[in-house]
N, C-alpha and C positions, 0 to 999 in steps of 0.2 A: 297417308301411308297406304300402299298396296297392298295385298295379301294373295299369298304368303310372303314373308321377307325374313332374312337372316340375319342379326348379331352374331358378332363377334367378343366373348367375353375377356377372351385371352387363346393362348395359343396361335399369336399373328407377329407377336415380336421376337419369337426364338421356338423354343424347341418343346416347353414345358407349359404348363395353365390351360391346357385345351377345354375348354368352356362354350359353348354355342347354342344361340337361342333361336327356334324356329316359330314363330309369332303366326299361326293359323288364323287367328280375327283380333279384331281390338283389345279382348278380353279373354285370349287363348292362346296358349304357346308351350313347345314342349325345349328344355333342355336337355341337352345331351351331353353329359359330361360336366365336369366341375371342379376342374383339378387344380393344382397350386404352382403357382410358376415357383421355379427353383434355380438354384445356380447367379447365374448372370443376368439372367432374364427377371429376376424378383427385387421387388423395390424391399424395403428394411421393415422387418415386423409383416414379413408375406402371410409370416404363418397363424396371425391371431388377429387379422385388420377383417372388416368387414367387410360382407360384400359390397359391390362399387354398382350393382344395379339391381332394382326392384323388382321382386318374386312373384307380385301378385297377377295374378292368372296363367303361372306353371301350372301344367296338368300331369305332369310326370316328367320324372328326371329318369333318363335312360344312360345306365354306364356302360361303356365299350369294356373297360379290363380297372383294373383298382389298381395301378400303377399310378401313386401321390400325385403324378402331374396330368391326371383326370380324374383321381377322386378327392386329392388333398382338401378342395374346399366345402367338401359336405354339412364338417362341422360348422362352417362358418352360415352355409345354405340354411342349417336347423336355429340357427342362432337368430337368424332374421325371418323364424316362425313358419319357415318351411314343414306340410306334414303331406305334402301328396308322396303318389308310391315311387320307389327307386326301382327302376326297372332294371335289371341283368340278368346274361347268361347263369346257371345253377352253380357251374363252381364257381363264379365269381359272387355268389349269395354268399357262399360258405367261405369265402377268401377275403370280402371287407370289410368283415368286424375285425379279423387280426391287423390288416391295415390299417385300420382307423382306429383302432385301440391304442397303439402303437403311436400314432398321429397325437392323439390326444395327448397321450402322456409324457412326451419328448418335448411335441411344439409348441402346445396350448398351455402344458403345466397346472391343469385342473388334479382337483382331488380323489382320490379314490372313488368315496360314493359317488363324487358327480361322474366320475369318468363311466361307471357301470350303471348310470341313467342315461345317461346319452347313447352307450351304445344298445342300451333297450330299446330305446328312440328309434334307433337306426336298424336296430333290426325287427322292429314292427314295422317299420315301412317297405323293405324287401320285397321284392315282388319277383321270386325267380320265374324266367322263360326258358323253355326250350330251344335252342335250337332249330331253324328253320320252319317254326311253327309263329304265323301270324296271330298276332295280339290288340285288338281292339282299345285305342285309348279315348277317342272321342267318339261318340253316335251322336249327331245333332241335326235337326232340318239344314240342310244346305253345307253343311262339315261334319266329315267324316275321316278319321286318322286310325292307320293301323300302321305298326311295325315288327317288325322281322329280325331275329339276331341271326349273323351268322359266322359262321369261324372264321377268325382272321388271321390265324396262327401266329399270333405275339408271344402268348404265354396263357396257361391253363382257363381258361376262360375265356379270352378274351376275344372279341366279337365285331364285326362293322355293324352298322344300324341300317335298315330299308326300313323309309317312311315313307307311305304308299298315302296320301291327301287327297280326298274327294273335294274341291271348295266349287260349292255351286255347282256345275256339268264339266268343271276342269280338272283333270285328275294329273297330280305330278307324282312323281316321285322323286328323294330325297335320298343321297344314300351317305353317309359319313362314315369315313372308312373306321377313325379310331386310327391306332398304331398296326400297321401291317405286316407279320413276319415274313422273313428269309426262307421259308421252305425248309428252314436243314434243321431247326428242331427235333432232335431225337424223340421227345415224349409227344408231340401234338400231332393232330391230323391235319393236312393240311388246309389251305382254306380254297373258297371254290369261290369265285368274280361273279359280280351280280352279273343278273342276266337284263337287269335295265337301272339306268340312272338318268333321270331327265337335269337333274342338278348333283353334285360331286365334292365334296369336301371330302380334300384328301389330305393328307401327310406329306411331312416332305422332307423330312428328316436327313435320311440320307439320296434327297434328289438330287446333287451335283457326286454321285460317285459310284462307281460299280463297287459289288465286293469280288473279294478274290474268290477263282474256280475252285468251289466247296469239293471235299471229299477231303482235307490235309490237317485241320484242325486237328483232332484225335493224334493224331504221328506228331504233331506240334506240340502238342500237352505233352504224351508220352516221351520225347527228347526231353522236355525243359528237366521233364519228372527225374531222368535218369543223370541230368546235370548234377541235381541239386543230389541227389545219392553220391554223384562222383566229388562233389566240393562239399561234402556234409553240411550242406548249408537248408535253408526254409527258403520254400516258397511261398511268397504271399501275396492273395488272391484280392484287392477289393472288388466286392462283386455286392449285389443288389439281389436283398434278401427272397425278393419275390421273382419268379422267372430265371436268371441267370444262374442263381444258386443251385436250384434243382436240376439244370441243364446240365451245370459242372458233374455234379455228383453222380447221375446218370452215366456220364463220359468216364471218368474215375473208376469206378464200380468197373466199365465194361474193361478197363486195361489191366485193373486189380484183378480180375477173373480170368484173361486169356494168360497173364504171369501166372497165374497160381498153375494152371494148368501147365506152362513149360518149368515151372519150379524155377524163376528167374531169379537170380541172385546179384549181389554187390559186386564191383570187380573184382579179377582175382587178384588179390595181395594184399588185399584191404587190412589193415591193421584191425580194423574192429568194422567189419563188414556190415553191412544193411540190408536185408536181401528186400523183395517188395511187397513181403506179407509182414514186416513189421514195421512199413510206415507210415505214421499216423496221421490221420484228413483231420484237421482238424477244425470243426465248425463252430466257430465263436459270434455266436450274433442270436439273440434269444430270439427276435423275429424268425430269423431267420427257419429257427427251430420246429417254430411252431406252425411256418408256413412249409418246410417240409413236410410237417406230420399232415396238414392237410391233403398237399396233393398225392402223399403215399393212398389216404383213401380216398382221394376223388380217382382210384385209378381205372374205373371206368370210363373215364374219359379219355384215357391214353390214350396213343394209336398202337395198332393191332404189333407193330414188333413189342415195343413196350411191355405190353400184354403179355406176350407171351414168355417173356424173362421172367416173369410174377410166376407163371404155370410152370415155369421148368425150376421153381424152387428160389429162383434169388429173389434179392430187393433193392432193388437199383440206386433206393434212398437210404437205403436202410440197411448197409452190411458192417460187417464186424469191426473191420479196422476206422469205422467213424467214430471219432471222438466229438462230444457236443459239452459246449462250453456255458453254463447259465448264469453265477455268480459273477460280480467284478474283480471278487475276492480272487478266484480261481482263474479269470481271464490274465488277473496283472503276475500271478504265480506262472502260469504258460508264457509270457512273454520274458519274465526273468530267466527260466529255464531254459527258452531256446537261443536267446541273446547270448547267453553265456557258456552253452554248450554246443558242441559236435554231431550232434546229432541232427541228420536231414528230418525233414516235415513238409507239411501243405498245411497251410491256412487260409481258411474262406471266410473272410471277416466285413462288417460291412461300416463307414458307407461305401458304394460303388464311386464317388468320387474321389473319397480321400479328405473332405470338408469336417468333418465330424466322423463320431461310432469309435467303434473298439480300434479299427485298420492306423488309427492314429495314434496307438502306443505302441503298437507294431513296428509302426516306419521310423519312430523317432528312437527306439532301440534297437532295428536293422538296416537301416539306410546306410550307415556309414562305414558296411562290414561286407567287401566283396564277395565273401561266401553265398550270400543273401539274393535272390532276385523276388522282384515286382513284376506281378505278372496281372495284365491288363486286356479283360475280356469285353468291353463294352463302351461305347460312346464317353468320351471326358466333355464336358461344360467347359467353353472356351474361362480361362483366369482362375479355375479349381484349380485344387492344391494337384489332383492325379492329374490336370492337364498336364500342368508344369511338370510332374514327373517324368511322365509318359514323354513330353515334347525331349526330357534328356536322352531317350536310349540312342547311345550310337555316336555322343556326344564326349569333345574332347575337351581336357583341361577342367576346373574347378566348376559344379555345379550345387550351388546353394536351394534350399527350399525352408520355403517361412514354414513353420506346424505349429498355431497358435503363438504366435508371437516369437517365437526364436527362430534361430536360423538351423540347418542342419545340410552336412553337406549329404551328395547322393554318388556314393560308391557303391552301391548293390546295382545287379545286372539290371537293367529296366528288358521287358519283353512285351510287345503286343500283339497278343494272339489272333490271328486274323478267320475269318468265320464264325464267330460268336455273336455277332450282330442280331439281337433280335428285331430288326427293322428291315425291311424291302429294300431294295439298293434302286438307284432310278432306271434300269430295266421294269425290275418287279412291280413299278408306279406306272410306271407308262403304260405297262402288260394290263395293271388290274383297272387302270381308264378307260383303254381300249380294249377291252374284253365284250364290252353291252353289246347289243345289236346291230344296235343304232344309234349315231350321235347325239351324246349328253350338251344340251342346250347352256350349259354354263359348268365350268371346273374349278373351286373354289381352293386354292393350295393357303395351306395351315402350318403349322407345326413344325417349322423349320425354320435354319438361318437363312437372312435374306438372299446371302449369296446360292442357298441350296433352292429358294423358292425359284430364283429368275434363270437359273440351268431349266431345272426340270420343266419349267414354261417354254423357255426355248424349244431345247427335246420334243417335248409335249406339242408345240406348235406344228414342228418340224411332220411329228408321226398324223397328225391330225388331216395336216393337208396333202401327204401322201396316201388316206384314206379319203380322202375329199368333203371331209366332215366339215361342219362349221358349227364351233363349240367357240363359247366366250371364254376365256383364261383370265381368272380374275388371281390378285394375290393382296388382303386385306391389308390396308396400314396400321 
């Protein structure tokens, strides 16, 4: 075997498990990532099976962002006697213990005390980095390894990795993007394209599709909102407790505040009016809660508008008319209420599929009640339950969905909101490959379905040889 060379742990059959091992000598290697395949992509018992290859001579695990499908298998990495450091960006130090507390208690179904030994575990290993600031992992005669986090604008932390390798008098670099955001992130900075990658592991997520010309999101939400005011019905959001959740609320916040300033009201005639200062966000996902509270004080990391909403006095996560939901007690009491009453609402429940979580008492007591719409911010897992929902909008005649075992039909409005994508669209992939200098010596495409890998290869080929580059295009089986 050669060195350096790349494994592939996961993240090569779908979209989910991005895991990758970079083997610097015989008996040295760093990981990046560890995450759990999920959805379609996961074989049965994903979430308590052990790892499927051997740790010894890891020198550091390096997390891109704590979204389950790059960190979900930590617990399993600690399990098989893993104690080197877990390298991340600083809010993502403070973001994956909730993660993986969470992890533990849902998937793994360990015990209390164990669960609050483990995440002692895991948070003795931590190792926050800065931000564009090099970090030394190996110093050794003839190898030398340092890496570099830098903004990727996925979601509050979350980072591409630059591995800068001395082996011998050959110096490469390594860049692994991690998940790439869309730029239209309200709360983030954006992220800035290496300035060299001699090797590329990228994403590929959404590589066979542009997104739609950003700026309409906002006016999209704000219609649906004012729908659901004119049909006194709920809207309800599955979304994903970490990143989209906060994105929404941010968005929300800014329409609840420019209404409040024109004193926006129900229609007029309204038998028993709404106006849009008494209706209630309602946030039902205790994760969810607790990863709000987070990035309200990770808020120096916002970007500078962000920022300055906090100094002119509001709280973007944090205003008045949020309702937050912790008991099951109180979550099954809000779903009886809204099912059976008149009254408009927003619920932001999670999971962002629709597979599981609270969003699943939700849908089986408003699915079947046209006042109601389903409103879909974020990538569906082809064969999940929100595929199938999301695939009815627009759809004629009878439409059935299984939700644990029974059937339910789906007469609420199905909607999907288009600009919400926390992922680069395959412009934004092609842009951040071709952004280096100089031709990267090999492009490794990850994390995506196959059909999105062999688009963006195309594409990719296509932009490559009208720069007159000669790059390998590789895509793992």
């Amino acid at each position: 075997m050669e060195f350096p060379c790349l494994f592939h742990h996961g993240g090569t059959r779908g979209v989910t498990g991005s895991c990758h091992q970079l083997h610097l000598a015989s008996c040295s290697s760093l990981l990046v990532d560890c995450g759990l395949e999920q959805g379609t992509d996961a074989p049965p018992g994903a979430e308590s099976a052990p790892l499927s290859f051997d740790i010894q001579g890891i020198r550091a695990l390096i997390v891109t962002h704590v979204h389950l499908d790059h960190v979900g298998r930590i617990p399993a990495l600690l399990a098989a006697g893993y104690r080197g450091p877990i390298i991340c960006s600083e809010p993502s130090a403070r973001l994956l213990p909730l993660v993986l507390e969470d992890a533990y208690r849902v998937g793994i179904n360990r015990e209390p005390a164990q669960v609050a030994r483990d995440l002692e575990r895991v948070t003795s290993l931590i190792v926050p980095l800065p931000f564009e600031q090099w970090h030394e992992v190996v110093m050794e005669p003839g190898l030398q390894c340092r890496i570099r986090l830098q903004r990727a604008g996925h979601l509050l932390g979350s980072a591409y990795v630059e591995c800068d390798l001395l082996h011998g008098s050959i110096n490469t670099r390594y860049v692994f993007s991690g998940d790439l955001g869309n730029g239209a992130n309200p709360l983030l900075r954006p992220l800035r394209p290496p300035e060299r990658a001699d090797v590329l592991v990228l994403e590929s997520t959404y590589g066979d599709r542009l997104h739609p010309v950003k700026g309409g999101r906002q006016q999209q939400l704000e219609a649906a909102i004012d729908r659901a005011l004119a049909d006194k019905g709920t809207i309800l959001i599955p979304a994903f407790s970490l990143g989209r959740t906060q994105e929404l609320l941010y968005e929300i916040e800014d329409i609840l505040h420019r209404k409040a300033l024109t004193g926006a009201r129900g229609e007029p005639g309204d038998e028993d009016p709404v106006n849009w200062s008494q209706l209630p966000i309602i946030l039902d996902s205790p994760l969810a809660q607790r990863i709000t509270g987070a990035y309200r004080d990770l808020h120096e990391f916002w970007n500078e508008e962000a920022r300055a909403r906090l100094a002119q006095g509001r709280d973007p996560l944090g205003f008045n008319q949020l309702i937050t939901v912790d008991t099951h007690a109180k979550h099954q009491q809000v779903v009886n209420y809204l099912s059976s009453t008149v009254r408009p609402a927003i619920v932001i429940a999670g999971n962002g599929m629709c597979s599981g979580g609270r969003i699943v008492n939700y849908l089986k007591a408003m699915l079947g009640d046209r006042r109601h719409e389903v409103m879909f911010v974020g990538y569906q897992v082809r064969r999940t339950p929100g595929a199938v929902i999301q695939a009815s909008e627009g759809a004629e005649g009878l439409v059935l969905i299984d939700l644990d075992g029974q059937m339910y039909e789906i007469r609420a409005k199905v909607l999907t909101l288009d600009g919400y994508s926390g992922h680069a669209d395959q412009a934004g992939l092609v842009g951040f490959a071709t952004s280096v200098a100089q031709s990267p010596r090999r492009i490794v495409l990850v994390h995506g379905e196959r059909r999105a890998k062999v688009e963006l290869s195309r594409v990719l080929a296509r932009r490559l040889c009208e720069l007159e580059w000669v790059t390998q295009i590789q895509i793992p089986a």
